[in-house]
C-alpha positions as a Markdown table, in Angstrom:
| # | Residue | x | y | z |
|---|---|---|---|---|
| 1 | Unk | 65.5 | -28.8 | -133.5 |
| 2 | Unk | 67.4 | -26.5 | -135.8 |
| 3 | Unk | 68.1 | -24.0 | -132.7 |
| 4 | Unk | 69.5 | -27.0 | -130.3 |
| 5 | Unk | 71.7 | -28.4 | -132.9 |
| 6 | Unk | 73.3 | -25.0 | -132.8 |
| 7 | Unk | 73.9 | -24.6 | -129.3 |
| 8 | Unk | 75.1 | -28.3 | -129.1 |
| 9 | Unk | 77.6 | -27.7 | -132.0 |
| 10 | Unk | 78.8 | -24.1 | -130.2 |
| 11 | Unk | 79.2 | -26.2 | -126.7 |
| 12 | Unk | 81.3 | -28.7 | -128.5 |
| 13 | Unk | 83.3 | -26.6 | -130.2 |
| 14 | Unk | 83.8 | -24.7 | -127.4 |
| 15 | Unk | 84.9 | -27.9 | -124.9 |
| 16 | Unk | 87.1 | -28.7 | -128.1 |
| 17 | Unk | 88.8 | -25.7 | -129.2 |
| 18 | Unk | 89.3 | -25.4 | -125.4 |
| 19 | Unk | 91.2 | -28.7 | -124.9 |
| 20 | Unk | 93.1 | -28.0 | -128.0 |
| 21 | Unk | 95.0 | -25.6 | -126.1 |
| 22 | Unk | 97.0 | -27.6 | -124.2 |
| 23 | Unk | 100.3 | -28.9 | -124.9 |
| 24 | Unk | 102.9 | -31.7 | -124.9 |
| 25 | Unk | 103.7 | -32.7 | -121.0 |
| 26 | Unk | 106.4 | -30.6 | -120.2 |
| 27 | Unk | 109.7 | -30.5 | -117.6 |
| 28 | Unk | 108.8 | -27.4 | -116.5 |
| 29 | Unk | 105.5 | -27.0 | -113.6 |
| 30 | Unk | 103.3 | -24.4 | -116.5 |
| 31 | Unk | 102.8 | -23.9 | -119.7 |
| 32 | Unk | 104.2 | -19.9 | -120.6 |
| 33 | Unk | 102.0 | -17.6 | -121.5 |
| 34 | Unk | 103.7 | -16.7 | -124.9 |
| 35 | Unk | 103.7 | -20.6 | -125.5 |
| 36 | Unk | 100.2 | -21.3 | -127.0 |
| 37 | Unk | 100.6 | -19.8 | -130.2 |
| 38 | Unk | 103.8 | -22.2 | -130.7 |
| 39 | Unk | 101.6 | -25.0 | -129.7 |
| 40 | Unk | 98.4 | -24.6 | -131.8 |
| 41 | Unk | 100.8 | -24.1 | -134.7 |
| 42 | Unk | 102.4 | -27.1 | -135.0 |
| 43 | Unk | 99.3 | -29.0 | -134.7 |
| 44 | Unk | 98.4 | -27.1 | -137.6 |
| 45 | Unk | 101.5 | -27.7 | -139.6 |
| 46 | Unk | 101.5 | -31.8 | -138.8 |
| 47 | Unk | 97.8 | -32.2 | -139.8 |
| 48 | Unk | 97.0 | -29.5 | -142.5 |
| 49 | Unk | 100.6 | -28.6 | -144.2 |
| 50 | Unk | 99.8 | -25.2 | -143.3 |
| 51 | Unk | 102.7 | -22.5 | -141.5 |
| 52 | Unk | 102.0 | -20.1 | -138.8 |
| 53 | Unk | 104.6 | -17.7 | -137.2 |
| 54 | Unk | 103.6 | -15.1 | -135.1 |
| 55 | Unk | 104.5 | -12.2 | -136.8 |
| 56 | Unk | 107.4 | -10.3 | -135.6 |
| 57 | Unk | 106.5 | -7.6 | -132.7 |
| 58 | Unk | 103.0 | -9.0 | -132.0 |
| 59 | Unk | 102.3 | -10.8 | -128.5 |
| 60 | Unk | 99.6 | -13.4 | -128.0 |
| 61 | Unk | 97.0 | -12.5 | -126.6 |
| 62 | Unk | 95.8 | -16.1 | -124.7 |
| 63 | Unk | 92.0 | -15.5 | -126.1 |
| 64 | Unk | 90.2 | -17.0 | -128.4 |
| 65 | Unk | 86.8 | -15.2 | -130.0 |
| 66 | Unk | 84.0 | -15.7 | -131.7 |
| 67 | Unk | 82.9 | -13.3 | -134.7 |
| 68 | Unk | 80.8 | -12.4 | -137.4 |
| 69 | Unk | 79.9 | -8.6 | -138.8 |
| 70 | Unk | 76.2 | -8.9 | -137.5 |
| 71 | Unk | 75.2 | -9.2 | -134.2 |
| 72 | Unk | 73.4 | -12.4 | -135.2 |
| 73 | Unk | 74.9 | -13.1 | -137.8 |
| 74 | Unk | 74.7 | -17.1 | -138.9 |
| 75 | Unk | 77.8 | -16.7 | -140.0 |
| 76 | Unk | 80.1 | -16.2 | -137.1 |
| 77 | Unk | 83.2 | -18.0 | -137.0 |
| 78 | Unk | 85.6 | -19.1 | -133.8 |
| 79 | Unk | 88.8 | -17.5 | -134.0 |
| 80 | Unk | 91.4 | -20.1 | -132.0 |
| 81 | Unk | 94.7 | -17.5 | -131.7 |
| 82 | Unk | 94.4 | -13.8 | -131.4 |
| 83 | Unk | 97.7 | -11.8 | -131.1 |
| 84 | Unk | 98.3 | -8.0 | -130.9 |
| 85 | Unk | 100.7 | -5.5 | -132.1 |
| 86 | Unk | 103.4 | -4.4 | -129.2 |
| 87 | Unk | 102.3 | -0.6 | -129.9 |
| 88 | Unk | 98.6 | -2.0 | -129.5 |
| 89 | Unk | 97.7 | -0.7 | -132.9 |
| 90 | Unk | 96.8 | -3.9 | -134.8 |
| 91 | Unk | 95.2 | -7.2 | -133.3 |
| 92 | Unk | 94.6 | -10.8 | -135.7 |
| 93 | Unk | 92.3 | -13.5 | -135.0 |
| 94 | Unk | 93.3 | -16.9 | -136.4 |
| 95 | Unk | 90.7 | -19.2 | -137.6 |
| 96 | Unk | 90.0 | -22.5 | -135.6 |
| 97 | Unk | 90.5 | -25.1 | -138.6 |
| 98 | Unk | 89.3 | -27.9 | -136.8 |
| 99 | Unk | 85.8 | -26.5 | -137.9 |
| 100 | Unk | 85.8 | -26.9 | -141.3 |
| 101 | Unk | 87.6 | -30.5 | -141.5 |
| 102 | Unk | 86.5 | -32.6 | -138.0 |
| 103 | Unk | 82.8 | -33.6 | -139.5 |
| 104 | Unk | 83.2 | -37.0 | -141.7 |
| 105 | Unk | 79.7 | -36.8 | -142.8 |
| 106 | Unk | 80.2 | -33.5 | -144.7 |
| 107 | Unk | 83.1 | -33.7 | -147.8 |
| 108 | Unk | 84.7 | -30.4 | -146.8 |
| 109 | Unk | 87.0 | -30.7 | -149.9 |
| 110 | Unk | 83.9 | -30.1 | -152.2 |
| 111 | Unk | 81.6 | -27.6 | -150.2 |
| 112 | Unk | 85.2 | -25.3 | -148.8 |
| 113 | Unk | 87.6 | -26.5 | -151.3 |
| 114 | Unk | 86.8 | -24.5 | -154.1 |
| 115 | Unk | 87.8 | -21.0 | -155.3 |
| 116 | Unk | 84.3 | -20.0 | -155.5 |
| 117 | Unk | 83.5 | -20.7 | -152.0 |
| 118 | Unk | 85.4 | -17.6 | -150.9 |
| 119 | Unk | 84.2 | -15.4 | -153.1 |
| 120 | Unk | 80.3 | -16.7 | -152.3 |
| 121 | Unk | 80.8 | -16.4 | -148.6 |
| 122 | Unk | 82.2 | -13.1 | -148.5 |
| 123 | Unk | 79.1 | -12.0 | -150.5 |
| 124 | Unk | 76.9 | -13.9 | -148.1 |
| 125 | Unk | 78.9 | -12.7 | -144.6 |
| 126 | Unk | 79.0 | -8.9 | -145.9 |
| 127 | Unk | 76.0 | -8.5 | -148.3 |
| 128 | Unk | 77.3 | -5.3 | -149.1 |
| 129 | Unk | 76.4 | -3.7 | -152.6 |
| 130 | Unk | 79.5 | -2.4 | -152.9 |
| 131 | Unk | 81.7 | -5.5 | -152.0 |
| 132 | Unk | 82.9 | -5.1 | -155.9 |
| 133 | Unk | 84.6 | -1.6 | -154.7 |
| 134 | Unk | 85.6 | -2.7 | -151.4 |
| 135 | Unk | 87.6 | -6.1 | -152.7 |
| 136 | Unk | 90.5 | -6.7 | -153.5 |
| 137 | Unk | 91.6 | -10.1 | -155.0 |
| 138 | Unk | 95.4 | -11.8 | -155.5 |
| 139 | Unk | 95.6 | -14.6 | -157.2 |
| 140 | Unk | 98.4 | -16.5 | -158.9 |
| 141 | Unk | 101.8 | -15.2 | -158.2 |
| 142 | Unk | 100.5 | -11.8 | -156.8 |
| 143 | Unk | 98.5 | -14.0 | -154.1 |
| 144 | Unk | 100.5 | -14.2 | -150.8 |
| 145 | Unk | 100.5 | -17.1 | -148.2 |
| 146 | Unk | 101.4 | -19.2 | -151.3 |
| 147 | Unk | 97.6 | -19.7 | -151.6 |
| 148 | Unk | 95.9 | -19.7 | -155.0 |
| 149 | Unk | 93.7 | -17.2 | -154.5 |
| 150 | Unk | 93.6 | -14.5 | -151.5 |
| 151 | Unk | 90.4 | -12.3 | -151.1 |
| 152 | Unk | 90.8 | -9.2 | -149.0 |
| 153 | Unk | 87.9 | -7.1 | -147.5 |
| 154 | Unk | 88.4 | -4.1 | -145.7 |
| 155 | Unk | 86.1 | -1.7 | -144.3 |
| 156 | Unk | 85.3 | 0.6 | -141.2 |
| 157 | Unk | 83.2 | -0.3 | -137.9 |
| 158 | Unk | 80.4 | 1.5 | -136.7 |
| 159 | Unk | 81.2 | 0.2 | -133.2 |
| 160 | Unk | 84.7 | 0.6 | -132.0 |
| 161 | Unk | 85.8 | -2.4 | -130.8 |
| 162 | Unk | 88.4 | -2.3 | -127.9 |
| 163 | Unk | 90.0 | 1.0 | -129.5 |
| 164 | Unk | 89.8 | -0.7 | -133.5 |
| 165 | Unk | 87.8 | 1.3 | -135.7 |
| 166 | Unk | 88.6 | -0.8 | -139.0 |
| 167 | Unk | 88.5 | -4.3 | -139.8 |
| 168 | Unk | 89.8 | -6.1 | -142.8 |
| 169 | Unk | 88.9 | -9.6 | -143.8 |
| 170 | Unk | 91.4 | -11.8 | -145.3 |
| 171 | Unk | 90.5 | -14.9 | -147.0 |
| 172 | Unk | 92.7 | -17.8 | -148.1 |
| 173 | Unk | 92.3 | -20.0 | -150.7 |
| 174 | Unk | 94.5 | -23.1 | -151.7 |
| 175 | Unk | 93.1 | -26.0 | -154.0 |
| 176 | Unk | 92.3 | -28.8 | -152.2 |
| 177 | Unk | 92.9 | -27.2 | -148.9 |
| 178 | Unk | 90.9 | -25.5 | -146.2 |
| 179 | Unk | 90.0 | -22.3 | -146.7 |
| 180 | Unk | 91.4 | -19.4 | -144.0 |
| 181 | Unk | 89.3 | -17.1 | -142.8 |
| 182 | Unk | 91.9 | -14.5 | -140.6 |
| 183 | Unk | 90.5 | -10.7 | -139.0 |
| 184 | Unk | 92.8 | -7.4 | -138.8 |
| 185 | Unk | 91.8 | -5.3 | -136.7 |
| 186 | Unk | 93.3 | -1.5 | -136.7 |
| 187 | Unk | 93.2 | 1.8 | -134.4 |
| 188 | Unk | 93.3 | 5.4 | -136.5 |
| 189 | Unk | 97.1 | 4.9 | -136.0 |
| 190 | Unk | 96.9 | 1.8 | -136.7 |
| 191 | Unk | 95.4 | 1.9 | -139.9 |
| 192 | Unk | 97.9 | 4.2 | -141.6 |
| 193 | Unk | 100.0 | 1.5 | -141.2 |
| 194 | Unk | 98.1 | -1.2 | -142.5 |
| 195 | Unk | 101.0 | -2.0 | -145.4 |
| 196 | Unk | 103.5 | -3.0 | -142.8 |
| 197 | Unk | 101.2 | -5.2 | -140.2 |
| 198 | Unk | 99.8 | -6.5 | -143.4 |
| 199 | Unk | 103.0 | -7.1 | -145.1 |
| 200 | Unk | 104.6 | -8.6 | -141.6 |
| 201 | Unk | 101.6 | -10.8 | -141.3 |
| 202 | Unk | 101.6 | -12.3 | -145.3 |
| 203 | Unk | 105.0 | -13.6 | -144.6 |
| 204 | Unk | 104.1 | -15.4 | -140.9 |
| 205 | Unk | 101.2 | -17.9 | -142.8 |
| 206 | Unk | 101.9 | -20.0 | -145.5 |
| 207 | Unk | 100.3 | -23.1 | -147.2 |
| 208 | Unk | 103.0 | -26.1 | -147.3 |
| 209 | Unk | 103.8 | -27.7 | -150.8 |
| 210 | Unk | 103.1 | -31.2 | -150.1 |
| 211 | Unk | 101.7 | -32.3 | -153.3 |
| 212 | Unk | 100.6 | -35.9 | -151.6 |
| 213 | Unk | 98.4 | -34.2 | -148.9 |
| 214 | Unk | 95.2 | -34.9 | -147.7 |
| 215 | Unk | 92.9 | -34.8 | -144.6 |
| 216 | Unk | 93.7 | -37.4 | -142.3 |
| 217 | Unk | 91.1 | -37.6 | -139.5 |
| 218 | Unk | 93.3 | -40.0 | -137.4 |
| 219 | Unk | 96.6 | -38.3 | -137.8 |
| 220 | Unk | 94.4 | -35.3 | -136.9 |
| 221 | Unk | 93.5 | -37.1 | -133.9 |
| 222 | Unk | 97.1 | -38.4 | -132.7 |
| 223 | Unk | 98.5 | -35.1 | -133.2 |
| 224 | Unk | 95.9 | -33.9 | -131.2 |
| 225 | Unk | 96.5 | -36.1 | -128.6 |
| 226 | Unk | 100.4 | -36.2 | -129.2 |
| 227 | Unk | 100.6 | -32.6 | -128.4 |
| 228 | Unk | 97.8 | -31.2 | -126.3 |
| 229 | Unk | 96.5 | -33.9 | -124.4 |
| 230 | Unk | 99.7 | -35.0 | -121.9 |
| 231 | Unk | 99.4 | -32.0 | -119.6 |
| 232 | Unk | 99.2 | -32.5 | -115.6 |
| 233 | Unk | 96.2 | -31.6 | -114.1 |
| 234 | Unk | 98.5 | -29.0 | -112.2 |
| 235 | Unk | 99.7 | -27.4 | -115.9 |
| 236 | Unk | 96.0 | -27.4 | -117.3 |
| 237 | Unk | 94.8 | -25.4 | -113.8 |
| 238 | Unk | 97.6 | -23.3 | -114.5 |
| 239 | Unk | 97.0 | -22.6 | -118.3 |
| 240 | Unk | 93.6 | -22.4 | -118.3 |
| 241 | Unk | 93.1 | -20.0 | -115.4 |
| 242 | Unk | 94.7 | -17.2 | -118.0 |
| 243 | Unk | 93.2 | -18.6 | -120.8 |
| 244 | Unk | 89.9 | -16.4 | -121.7 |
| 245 | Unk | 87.1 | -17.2 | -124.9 |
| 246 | Unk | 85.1 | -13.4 | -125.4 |
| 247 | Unk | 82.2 | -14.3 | -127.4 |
| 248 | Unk | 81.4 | -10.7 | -128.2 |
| 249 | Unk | 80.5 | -10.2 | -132.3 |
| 250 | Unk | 80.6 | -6.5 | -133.8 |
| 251 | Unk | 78.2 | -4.6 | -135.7 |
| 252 | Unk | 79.2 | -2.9 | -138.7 |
């Protein structure tokens, strides 16, 4: 029973994150390639008071993923927007926060909501005995994104995965808000310049200062509609013919 509420909760997720991806009705025959990442974003600013700007000299990449550190990990989370560096050096996946709010039978804001949520699920998702060494944590004024707290795991893969040998973790954490989960991916060349892609990327995600916000399941819903759910037929054949989901998790 356990095993088919799994696969139904994947599939749905799936057909979801899917449909997400289309946008406002447009003048123009198709959607541009380049366009998704502007799309996806502002349904994320209407309904979570959360910015996202791709950072400057990174392309998207159309694909959406699925990924955990284990191969069956039970942890594995679906990534909605994955963009890459223009020297192909650096690639981030974007979490799909649709996952953590859309269930009204679970009160997100208590189980994700809290600082120690993070920290507990980076122990869980890495189980490393040396996660103390390999940590770094921001919090206050030194945290970026304007979160509260930001958690930042970085280590090598034993698998090199489409030319990136290292991964670092960030995790996001703003009271009352949902939790961001993001992945950085680096080459060898890529990785001595983990400062800048770092630094480029802190400044392209921020959570909003609305004081009065709160999850709003049917604003959620009419955004959704509002902005993905007017294509054609004709644009939705033509978006989702380039649009690819890789379901492919690494092994540390």
């Amino acid at each position: 029973m356990k095993k088919n509420y799994k696969i139904i909760l994947f599939f749905c997720l799936l057909i979801g994150g899917i449909m997400t991806d289309a946008s406002a009705k447009r003048k123009n025959s198709f959607v541009r390639k380049d366009e998704i990442f502007s799309y996806y974003s502002k349904f994320v600013s209407e309904v979570w008071d959360i910015s996202w700007k791709k950072p400057k000299g990174f392309t998207d990449l159309m694909k959406s993923e699925t990924w955990a550190f284990g191969k069956k990990d039970p942890y594995s989370l679906f990534y909605r927007l994955t963009v890459e560096s223009v020297d192909k050096d650096c690639l981030i996946m974007y979490p799909e926060l649709k996952m953590v709010t859309s269930f009204p039978d679970v009160a997100w804001t208590e189980k994700c909501g809290k600082p120690e949520f993070l920290r507990n699920y980076v122990m869980m998702e890495v189980g490393d005995s040396l996660i103390e060494e390999r940590l770094t944590v921001f919090s206050g004024t030194e945290a970026p994104m304007n979160a509260d707290t930001v958690f930042v795991f970085r280590t090598a893969l034993k698998n090199v995965y489409k030319g990136y040998s290292y991964c670092t973790s960030i995790y996001a954490y703003k009271e009352g808000r949902p939790p961001m989960i993001f992945r950085c991916f680096f080459t060898e060349k890529g990785k001595a310049k983990e400062k800048l892609y770092l630094s480029k990327f802190y400044k392209s995600v921020n959570y909003g200062n609305n004081k009065e916000w709160k999850m709003d399941v049917d604003k959620m819903r009419e955004a959704s509609s509002r902005i993905f759910y007017s294509f054609t037929n004709a644009e939705r054949k033509g978006l989702f013919s380039e649009y690819q989901v890789e379901c492919k998790p690494l092994i540390l």
